[in-house]
C-alpha positions in Angstrom: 0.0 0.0 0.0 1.5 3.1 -1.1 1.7 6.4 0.9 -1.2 8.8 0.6 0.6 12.0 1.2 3.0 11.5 -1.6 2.6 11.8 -5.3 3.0 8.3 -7.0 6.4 9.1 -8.7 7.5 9.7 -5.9 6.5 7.1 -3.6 7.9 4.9 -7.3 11.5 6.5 -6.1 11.8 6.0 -2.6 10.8 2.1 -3.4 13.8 2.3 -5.9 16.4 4.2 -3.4 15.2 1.5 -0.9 15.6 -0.8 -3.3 19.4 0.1 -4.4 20.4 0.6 -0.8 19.5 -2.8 0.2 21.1 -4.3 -3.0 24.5 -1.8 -1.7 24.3 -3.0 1.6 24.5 -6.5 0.2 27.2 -6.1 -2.1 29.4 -3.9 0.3 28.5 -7.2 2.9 29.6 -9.1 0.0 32.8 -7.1 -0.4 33.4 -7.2 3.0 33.4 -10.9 3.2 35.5 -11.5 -0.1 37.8 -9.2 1.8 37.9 -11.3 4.7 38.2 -14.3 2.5 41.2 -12.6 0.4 43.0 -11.6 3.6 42.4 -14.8 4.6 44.3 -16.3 2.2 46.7 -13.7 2.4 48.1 -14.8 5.6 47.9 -18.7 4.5 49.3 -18.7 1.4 53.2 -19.0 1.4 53.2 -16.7 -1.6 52.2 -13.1 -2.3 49.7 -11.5 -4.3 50.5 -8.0 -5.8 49.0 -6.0 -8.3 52.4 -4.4 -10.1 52.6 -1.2 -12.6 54.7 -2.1 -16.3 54.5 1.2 -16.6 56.0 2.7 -13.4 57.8 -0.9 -11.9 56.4 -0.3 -9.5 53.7 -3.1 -6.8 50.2 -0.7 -6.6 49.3 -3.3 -4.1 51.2 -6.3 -2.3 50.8 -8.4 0.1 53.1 -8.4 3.5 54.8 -12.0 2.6 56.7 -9.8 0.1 59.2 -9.1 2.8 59.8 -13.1 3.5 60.5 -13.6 -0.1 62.9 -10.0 -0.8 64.0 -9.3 2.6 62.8 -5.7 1.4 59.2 -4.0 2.1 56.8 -2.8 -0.6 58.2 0.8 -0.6 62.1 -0.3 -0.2 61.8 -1.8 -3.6 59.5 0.5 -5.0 62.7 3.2 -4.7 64.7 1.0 -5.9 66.1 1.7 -9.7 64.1 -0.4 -12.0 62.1 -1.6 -9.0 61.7 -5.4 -8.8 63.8 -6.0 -11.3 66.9 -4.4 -9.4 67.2 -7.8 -7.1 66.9 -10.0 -10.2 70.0 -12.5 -10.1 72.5 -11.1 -12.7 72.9 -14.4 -14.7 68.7 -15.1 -15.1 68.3 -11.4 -16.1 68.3 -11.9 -19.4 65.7 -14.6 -19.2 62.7 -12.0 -17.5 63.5 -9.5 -20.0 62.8 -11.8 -22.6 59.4 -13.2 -21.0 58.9 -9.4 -20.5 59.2 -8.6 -23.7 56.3 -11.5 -24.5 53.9 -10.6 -21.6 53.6 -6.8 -23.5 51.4 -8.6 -26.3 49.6 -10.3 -24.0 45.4 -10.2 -24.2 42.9 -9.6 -21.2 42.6 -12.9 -19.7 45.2 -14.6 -20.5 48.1 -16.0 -18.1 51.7 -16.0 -18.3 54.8 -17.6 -16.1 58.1 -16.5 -15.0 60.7 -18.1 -12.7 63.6 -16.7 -12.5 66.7 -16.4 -9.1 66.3 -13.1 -7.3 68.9 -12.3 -4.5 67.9 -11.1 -0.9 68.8 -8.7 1.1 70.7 -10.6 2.8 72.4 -11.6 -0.1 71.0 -15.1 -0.2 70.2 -16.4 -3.9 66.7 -17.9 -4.1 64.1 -18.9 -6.7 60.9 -17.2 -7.5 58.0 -18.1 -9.3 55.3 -15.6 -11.0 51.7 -16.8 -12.1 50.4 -13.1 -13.5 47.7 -12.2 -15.9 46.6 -8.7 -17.0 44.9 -6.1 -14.7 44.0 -3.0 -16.8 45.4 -1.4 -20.1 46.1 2.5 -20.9 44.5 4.1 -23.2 46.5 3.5 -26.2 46.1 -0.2 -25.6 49.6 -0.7 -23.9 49.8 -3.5 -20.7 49.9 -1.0 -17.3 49.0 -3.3 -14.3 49.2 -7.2 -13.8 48.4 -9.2 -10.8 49.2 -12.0 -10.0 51.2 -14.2 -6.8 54.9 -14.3 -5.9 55.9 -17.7 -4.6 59.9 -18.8 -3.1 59.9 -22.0 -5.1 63.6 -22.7 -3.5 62.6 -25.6 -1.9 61.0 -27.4 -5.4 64.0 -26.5 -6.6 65.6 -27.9 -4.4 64.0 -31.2 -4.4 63.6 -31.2 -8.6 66.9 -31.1 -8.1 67.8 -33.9 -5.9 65.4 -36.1 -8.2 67.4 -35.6 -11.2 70.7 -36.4 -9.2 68.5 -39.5 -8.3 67.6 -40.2 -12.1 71.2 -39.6 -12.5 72.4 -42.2 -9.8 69.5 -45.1 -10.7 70.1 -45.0 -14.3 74.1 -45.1 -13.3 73.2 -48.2 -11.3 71.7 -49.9 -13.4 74.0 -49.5 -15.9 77.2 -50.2 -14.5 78.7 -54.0 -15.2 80.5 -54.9 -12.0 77.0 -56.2 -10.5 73.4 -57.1 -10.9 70.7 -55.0 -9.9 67.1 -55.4 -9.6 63.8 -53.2 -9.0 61.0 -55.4 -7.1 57.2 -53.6 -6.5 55.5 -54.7 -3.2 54.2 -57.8 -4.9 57.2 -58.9 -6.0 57.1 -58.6 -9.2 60.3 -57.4 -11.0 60.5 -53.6 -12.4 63.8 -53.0 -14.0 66.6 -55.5 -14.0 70.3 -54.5 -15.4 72.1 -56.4 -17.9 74.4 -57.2 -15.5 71.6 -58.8 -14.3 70.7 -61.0 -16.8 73.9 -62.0 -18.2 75.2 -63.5 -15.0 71.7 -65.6 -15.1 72.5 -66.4 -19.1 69.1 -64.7 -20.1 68.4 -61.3 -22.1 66.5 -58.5 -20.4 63.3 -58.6 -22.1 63.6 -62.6 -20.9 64.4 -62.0 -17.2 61.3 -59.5 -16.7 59.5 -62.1 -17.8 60.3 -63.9 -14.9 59.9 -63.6 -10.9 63.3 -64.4 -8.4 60.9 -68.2 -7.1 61.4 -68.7 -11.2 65.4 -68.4 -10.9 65.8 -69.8 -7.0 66.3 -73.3 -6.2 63.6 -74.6 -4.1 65.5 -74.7 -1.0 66.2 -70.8 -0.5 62.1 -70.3 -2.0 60.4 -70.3 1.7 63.5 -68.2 3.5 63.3 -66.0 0.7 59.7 -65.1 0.8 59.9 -65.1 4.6 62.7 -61.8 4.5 61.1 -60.2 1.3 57.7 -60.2 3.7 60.0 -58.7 6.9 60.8 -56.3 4.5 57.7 -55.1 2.8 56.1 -55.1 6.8 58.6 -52.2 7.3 60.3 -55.0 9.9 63.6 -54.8 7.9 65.1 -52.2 5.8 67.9 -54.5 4.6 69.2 -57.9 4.0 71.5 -59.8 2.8 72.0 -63.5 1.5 74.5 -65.6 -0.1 73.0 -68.6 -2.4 72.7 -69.9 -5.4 70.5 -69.0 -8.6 69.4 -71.0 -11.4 70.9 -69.8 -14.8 68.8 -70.3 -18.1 70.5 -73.8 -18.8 69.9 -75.1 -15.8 73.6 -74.7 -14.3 74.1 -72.6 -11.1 75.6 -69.7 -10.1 76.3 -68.7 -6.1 75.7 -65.1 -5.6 76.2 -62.6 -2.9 72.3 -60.5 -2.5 72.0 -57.0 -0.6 68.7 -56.1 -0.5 67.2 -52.2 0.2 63.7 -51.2 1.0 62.9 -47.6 -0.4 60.2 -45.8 0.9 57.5 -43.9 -0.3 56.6 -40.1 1.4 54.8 -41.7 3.8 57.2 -43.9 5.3 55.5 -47.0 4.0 58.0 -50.0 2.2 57.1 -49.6 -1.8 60.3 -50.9 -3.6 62.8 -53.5 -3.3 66.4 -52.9 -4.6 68.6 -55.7 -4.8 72.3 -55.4 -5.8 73.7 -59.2 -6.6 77.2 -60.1 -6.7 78.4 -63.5 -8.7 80.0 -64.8 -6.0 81.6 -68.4 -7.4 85.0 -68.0 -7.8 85.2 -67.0 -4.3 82.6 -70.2 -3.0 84.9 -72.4 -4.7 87.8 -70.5 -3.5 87.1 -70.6 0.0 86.0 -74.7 -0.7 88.9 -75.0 -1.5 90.5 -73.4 1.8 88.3 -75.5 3.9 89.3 -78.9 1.6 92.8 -77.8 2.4 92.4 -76.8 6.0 90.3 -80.5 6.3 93.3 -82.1 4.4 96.0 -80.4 6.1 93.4 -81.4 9.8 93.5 -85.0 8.5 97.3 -85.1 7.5 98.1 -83.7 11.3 95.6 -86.0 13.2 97.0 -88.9 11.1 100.4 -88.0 11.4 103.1 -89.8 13.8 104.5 -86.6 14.1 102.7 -83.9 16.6 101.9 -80.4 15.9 102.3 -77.4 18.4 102.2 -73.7 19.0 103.8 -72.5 22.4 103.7 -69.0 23.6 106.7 -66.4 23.6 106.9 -68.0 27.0 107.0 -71.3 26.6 103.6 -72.1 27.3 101.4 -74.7 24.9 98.6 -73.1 23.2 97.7 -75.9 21.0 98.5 -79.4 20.6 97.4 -82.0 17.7 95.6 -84.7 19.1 98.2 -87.2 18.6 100.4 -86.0 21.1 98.8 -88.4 23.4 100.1 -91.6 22.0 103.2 -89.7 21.9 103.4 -88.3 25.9 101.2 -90.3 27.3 99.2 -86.8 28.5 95.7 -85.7 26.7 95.9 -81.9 25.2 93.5 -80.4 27.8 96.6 -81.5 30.4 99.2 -80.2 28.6 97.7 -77.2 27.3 99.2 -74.0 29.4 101.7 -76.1 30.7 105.5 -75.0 29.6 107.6 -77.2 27.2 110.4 -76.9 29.6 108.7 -79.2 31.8 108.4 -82.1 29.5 112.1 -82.2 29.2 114.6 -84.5 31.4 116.1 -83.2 34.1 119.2 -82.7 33.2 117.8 -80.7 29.5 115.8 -78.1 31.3 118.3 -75.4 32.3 119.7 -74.9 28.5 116.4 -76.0 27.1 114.9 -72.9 29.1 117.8 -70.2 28.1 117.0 -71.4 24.5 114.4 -70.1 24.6 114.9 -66.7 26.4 117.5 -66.2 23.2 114.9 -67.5 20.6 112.8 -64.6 21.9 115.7 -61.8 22.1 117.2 -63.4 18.5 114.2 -64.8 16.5 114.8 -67.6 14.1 114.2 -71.1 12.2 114.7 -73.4 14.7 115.5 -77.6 12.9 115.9 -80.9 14.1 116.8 -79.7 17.6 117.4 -82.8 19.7 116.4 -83.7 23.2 114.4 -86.1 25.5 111.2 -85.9 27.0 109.0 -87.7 29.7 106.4 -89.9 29.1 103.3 -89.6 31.4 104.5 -93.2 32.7 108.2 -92.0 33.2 109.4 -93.6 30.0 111.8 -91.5 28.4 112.0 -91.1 24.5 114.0 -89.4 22.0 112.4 -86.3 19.9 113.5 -84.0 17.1 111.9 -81.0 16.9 111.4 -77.7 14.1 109.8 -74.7 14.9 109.3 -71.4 13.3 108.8 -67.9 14.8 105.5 -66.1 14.4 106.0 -62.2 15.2 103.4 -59.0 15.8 103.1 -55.8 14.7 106.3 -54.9 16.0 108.7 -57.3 15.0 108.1 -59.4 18.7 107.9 -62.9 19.1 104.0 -63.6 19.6 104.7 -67.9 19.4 106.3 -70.7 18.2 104.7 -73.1 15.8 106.4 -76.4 14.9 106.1 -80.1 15.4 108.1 -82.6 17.4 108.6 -86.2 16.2 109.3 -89.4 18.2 112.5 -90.8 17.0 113.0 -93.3 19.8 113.4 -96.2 17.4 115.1 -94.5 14.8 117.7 -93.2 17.7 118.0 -97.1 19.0 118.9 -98.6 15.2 121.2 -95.7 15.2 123.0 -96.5 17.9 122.7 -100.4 17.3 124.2 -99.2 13.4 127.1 -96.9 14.7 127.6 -100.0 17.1 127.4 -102.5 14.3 129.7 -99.9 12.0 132.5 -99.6 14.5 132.4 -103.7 14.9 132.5 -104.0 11.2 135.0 -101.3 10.8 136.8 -102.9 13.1 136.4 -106.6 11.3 137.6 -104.4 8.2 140.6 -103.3 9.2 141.5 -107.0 10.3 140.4 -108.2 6.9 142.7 -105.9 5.1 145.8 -106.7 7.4 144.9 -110.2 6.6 144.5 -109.9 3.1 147.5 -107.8 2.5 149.7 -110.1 5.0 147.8 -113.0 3.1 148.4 -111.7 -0.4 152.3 -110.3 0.7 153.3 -113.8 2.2 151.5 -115.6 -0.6 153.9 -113.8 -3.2 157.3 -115.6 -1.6 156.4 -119.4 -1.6 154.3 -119.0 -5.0 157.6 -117.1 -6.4 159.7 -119.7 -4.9 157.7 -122.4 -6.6 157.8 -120.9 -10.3 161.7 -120.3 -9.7 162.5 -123.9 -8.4 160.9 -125.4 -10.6 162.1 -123.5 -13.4 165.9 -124.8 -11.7 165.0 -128.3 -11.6 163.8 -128.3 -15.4 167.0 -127.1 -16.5 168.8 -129.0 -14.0 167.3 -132.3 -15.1 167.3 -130.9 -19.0 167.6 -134.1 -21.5 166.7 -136.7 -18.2 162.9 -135.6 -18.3 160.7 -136.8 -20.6 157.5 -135.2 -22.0 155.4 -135.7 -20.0 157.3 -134.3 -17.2 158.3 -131.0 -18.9 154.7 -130.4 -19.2 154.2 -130.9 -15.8 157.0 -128.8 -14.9 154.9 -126.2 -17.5 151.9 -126.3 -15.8 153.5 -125.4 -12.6 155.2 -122.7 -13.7 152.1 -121.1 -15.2 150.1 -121.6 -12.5 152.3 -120.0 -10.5 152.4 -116.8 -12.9 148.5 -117.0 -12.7 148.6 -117.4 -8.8 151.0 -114.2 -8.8 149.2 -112.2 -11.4 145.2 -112.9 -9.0 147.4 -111.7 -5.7 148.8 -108.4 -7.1 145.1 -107.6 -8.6 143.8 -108.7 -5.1 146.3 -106.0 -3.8 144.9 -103.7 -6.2 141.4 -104.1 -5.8 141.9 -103.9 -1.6 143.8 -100.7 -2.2 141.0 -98.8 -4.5 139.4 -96.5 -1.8 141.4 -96.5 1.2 143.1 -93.0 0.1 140.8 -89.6 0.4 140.0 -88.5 -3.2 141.9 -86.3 -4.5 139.0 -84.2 -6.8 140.3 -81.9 -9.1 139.3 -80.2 -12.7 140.9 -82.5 -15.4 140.8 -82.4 -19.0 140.5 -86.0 -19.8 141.5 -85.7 -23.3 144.8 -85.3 -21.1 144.4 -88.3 -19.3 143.2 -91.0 -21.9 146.0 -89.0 -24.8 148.5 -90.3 -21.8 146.9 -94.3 -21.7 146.9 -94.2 -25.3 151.0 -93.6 -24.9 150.8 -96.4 -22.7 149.9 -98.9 -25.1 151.4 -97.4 -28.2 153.2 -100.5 -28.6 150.3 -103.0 -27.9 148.2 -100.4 -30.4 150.7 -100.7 -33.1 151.4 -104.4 -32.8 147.5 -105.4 -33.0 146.9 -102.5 -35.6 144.1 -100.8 -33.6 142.3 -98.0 -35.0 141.6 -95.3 -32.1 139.9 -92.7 -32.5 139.0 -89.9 -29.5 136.4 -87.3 -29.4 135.7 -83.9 -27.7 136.0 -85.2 -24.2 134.7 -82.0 -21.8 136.9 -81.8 -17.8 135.5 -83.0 -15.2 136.1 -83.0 -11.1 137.6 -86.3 -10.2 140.8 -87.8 -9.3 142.9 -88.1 -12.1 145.4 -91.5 -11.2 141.9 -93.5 -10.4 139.9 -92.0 -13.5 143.6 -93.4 -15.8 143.2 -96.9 -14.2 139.8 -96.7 -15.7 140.5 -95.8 -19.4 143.7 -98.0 -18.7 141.1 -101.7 -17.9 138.7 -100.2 -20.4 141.2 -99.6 -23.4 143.0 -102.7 -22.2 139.8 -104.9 -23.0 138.6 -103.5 -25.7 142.1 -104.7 -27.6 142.5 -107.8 -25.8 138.7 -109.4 -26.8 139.0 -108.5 -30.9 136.6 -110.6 -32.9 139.7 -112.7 -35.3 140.3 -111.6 -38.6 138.4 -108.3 -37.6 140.3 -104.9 -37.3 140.3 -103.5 -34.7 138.1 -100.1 -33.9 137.7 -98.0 -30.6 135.9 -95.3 -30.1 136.1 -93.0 -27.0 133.4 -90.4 -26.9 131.8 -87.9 -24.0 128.0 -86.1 -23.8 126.9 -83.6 -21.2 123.7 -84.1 -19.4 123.3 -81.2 -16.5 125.6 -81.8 -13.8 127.5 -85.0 -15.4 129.3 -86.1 -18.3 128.7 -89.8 -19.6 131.5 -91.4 -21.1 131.8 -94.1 -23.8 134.1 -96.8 -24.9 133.3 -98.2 -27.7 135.0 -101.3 -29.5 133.1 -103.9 -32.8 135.0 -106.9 -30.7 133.6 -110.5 -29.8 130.8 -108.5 -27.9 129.2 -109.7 -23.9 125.5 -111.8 -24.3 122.8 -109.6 -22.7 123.1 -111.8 -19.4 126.1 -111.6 -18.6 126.4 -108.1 -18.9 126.4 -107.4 -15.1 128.6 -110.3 -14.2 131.5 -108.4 -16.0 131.5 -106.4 -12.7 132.2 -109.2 -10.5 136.1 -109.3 -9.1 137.6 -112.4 -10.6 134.9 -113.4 -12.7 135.8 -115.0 -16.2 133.4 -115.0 -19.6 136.5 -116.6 -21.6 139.0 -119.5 -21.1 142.5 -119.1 -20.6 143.7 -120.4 -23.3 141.7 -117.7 -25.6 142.2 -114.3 -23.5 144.3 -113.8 -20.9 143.9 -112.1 -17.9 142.5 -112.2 -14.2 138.8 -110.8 -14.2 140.2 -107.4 -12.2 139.9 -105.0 -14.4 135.7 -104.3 -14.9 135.9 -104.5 -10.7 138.1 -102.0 -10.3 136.9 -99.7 -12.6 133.3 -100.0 -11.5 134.6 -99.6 -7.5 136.3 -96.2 -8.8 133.3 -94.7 -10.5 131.1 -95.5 -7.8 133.6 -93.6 -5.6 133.2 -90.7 -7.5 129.3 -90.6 -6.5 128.5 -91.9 -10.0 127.6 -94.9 -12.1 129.1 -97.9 -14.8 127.1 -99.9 -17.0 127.6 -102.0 -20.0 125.5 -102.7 -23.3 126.4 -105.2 -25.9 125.5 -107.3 -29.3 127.5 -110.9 -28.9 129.4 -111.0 -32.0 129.4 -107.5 -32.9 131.0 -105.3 -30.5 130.6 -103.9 -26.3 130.4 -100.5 -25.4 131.1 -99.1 -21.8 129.4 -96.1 -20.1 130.4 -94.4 -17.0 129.1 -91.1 -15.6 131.6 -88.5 -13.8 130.7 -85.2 -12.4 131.1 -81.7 -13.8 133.5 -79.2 -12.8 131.6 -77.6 -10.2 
């Protein structure tokens, strides 16, 4: 109902004005809250909203965060020259001209971005971003006002850097070579794998992520495995580590070392699995290989007769093989901590103990030291021990390891032998006297007998008849014969009695000198010798010309009849010896009787065909074997012998 006093336009106007100041009282409530609601976010937001002048660089309006990002306040870098763009960082300068140089074609509405490095008041360098869009435009259509937020984007930076250094790392780890490494989800299920990786297992890559780590592990590790990669994924574990084997594509196996990481997501929760394998096979197999040799070298020890120790700088027994006992009579665990000293006799213990009081001031090998020790049951036996010094850091005796071996028995033959060798030195001695009084008082009557008998045949001359000269012959030669085995018996008996007399002799020298010797002989049988390059040698030279002397001597005296006659004397070097031959195409030895040459006295021919008294082989064999050295014989019967004998080098 309209007012009565009032004219109708006019009562039409105050409805309006009532109207309009409702609608102004809504929208300044309206302003009022979107104020509150701006301020609001004002102090929340990290950032800073600003409206900012192109035309003046100047902020018309910003908020109070802009201090936290600057350091400055609105009007400090207002008066600054060039205003905001004064504290941009010299080297990204160039980049917010250029986006500046963009946003002054920009349109109403539409939105542009700059980031850029700004530096503080402070002097601290730190990154800013801009999200701006245009505000108002002059007159002649130029940009005058943006607005927009300020926001310190340092700590993105920050962290978009530290996820490219971590690009950077994973993709470095997974493709280095020295070792596998593997990406697992939460189920399990294989993300990346390097070719590292793979190769070890014999597969390609595309192959292995076709696969799951059950697929590649033999059955045994399966249930262990599952039960860690569980601990794991529970946030139980954040590592783990295993060394087993893996099954390669052709079925063989490979023994790996596994290191196993759980990475986290933000919220703390397991999400990955990184494993890093190692192929670990030539160390399994080498450290088999210790523990076969430490089991071997265990099993040598325990088996041993000889007992193994390590006693302390003082003495003291640290360890002890078990098969000491059998030795002492005592078990380790009553000899170990007990000194040595007190396992010798008596009368040992004294010099035993200042041994070792110098062993620890003057460290070294200690061999086959001698002594006596006491048997649980009082027995006494005879040991040899060896020992070697350990030492520490500083050059100190720390212990003594070694072993000690019972050499009772070995001590009693010893003694029984040195017994027996003086008795049979001693039945020696009398043998020579009795062979060289035998041989020396032989000579007289057998002389005697040739020579009277010789007498009485010319005595009795025309009186004897045939038979009786013959007998008279016989005698006579017999006699010769007798004479000729005694003086070789003297011979033989002397070879050895005399020290060597080694020297360096050109034996070219000696056999040029038994070839003089029998120049006649040589000449009469017409005897081709011929000599090679025959090196020098260390022996003693008189002994080594009775040798070529017999050997020559043979090898003229058995000629095959009708024949001519060859020798050959010839030398070869083999290391440390030379071998010597002499070699003759005479009546030749059959094969067995080839050692039986050797034998003193012993005949392969009659009389009547070849003379001599079966010395010569004898002797020569007894003076090569003096020398340390060998003689030996190899024939064809009918065709020729040749001798061989070794003699040492010069040395």
């Amino acid at each position: 109902m309209t007012n009565p006093a009032l004219p109708e336009n006019a009562a039409t106007d105050q409805s309006e004005i009532e109207r309009l100041q409702l609608e102004l009282a809504k929208a300044q409530q309206t302003i009022l809250e979107k104020d509150r609601y701006i301020d609001g976010l004002a102090h929340c937001f990290e950032g800073v909203m600003f409206l900012y002048n192109m035309q003046t660089n100047k902020f018309e309006l910003v908020g109070e965060n802009i201090e936290k990002i600057y350091g400055y306040t609105q009007v400090e870098i207002n008066e600054l020259p060039g205003g905001i763009f004064g504290l941009i960082y010299e080297e990204d300068l160039h980049v917010a001209m250029d986006m500046m140089e963009q946003v002054a074609n920009v349109q109403m509405g539409q939105k542009f971005k700059m980031e850029y490095r700004v530096k503080q008041k402070s002097g601290q360098i730190v990154w800013t971003a801009i999200w701006a869009t245009p505000y108002s435009f002059s007159a002649d259509g130029a940009l005058e006002v943006v607005t927009g937020v300020k926001l310190d984007t340092s700590v993105f930076k920050a962290v978009e850097t530290q996820n490219v250094v971590f690009d950077h790392m994973v993709n470095a780890m997974f493709t280095q070579k020295e070792v596998g490494i593997s990406l697992s989800n939460a189920q399990g299920k294989w993300l990346r794998v390097n070719d590292r990786l793979a190769s070890m297992l014999g597969y390609e890559v595309d192959e292995m992520m076709e696969l799951s780590c059950p697929q590649i592990t033999p059955s045994k590790y399966v249930d262990h495995d599952r039960q860690e990669f569980e601990l794991i994924m529970a946030g139980k574990k954040d590592f783990y580590e295993s060394e087993k084997e893996y099954v390669k594509k052709d079925g063989s196996t490979v023994w790996v070392s596994i290191h196993g990481f759980s990475i986290k997501n933000i919220h703390a929760k397991p999400e990955f699995l990184l494993g890093v394998v190692s192929d670990v096979s030539k160390e399994v197999q080498h450290i088999k290989r210790l523990e076969e040799s430490e089991n071997r070298f265990k099993n040598i020890v325990e088996s041993s007769k000889t007992w193994f120790w390590e006693v302390d700088r003082e003495g003291n027994f640290t360890y002890l093989s078990r098969n000491n006992e059998s030795m002492t009579g005592y078990t380790r665990e009553e000899l170990l901590g007990t000194s040595v000293v007190d396992r010798r006799v008596k009368n040992q213990q004294e010099s035993f103990s200042q041994l070792l009081i110098n062993l620890r001031e003057d460290p070294k090998l200690v061999v086959d030291l001698d002594g006596q020790y006491v048997r649980k049951d009082g027995r006494i036996i005879d040991v040899i021990s060896s020992g070697i010094p350990i030492l520490d850091d500083d050059g100190r005796v720390f212990c003594y390891r070694g072993s000690t071996t019972d050499v009772t028995d070995r001590k009693s033959a010893e003694r029984e032998a040195s017994k027996y060798m003086a008795d049979l030195e001693s039945s020696n001695k009398e043998l020579e006297q009795f062979a060289y009084a035998a041989s020396h008082d032989l000579q007289e009557p057998v002389r005697l007998m040739s020579t009277y008998t010789q007498l009485l045949k010319e005595k009795l001359g025309d009186r004897l008849d045939e038979d009786n000269v013959q007998i008279m012959d016989h005698i006579v030669n017999s006699s010769r014969r007798m004479n000729g085995l005694i003086n070789g018996l003297m011979e033989f008996s002397r070879v050895g009695k005399q020290e060597l007399k080694l020297e360096n002799v050109d034996c070219t020298s000696i056999i040029n000198a038994v070839v003089d010797d029998f120049c006649q002989k040589i000449k009469e049988s017409n005897a081709d010798v011929t000599i090679g390059q025959l090196p020098e040698v260390l022996c003693d030279p008189l002994l080594v010309n009775i040798v070529f002397h017999n050997l020559l001597c043979n090898s003229i005296k058995f000629c095959m009849p009708g024949r001519p006659i060859k020798v050959n004397i010839d030398a070869t070097v083999h290391n440390q010896v030379a071998e010597f031959t002499v070699k003759d195409n005479g009546i030749g030895i059959k094969e067995k009787y080839l050692e039986e040459i050797f034998t003193i006295f012993k005949r392969l021919n009659s009389r009547d065909e070849y003379e001599g008294h079966g010395i010569g082989m004898s002797v020569a064999r007894k003076i090569i074997e003096l020398h340390g050295c060998k003689i030996w014989a190899e024939s064809t019967f009918g065709e020729g012998t040749t001798i061989h004998f070794t003699l040492p080098m010069p040395r």
